[in-house]
C-alpha positions in Angstrom: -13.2 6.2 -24.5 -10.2 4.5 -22.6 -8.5 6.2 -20.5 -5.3 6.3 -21.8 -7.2 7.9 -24.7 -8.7 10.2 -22.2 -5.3 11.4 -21.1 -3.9 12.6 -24.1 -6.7 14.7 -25.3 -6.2 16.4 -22.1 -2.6 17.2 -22.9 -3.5 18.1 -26.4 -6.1 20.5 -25.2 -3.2 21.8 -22.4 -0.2 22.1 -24.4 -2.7 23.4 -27.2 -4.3 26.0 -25.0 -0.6 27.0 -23.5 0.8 27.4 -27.0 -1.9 29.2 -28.0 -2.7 31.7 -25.0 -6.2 30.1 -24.7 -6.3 29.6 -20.6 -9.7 28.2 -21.1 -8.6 25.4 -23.4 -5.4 24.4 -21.1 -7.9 24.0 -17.5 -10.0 22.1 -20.0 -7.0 19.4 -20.9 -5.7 19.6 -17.0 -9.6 18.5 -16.0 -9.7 15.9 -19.1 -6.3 14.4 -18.0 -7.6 14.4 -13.9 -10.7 12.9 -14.6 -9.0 10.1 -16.6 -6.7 9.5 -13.6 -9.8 9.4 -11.2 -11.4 7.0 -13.5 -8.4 4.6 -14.1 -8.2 4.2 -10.3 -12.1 3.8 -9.4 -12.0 0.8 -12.4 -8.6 -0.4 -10.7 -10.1 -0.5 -7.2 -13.4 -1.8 -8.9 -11.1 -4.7 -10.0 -9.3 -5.3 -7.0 -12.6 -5.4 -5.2 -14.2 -8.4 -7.4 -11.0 -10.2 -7.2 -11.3 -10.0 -2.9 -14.7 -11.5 -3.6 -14.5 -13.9 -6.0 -11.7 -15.1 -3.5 -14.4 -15.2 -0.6 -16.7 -16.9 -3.0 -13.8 -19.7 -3.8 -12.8 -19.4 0.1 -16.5 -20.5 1.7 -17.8 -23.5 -1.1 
């Protein structure tokens, strides 16, 4: 799942939860949305890393 996909299923799970009085179900979206974060950055650093190293690669023929 992408994680902009990711994210909002969080906040439907959070507003959801608040709406409803479910505490369980808004921590659930909070964690879904923070995890989605986390992940968009780890792939964003994995990216920036490969690009650094494909610019060694191109650097050192």
């Amino acid at each position: 799942m992408s994680g902009a996909m990711d994210k909002a299923k969080g906040r439907l799970k959070e507003i959801t939860g608040r709406i409803t009085g479910q505490e369980r179900l808004e921590a659930e979206g909070k964690a879904d949305r923070t995890k989605a974060r986390i992940r968009e950055k780890a792939q964003s650093i994995r990216h920036r890393a490969e690009g650094v190293l494909d610019s060694f690669r191109h650097d050192h023929r």
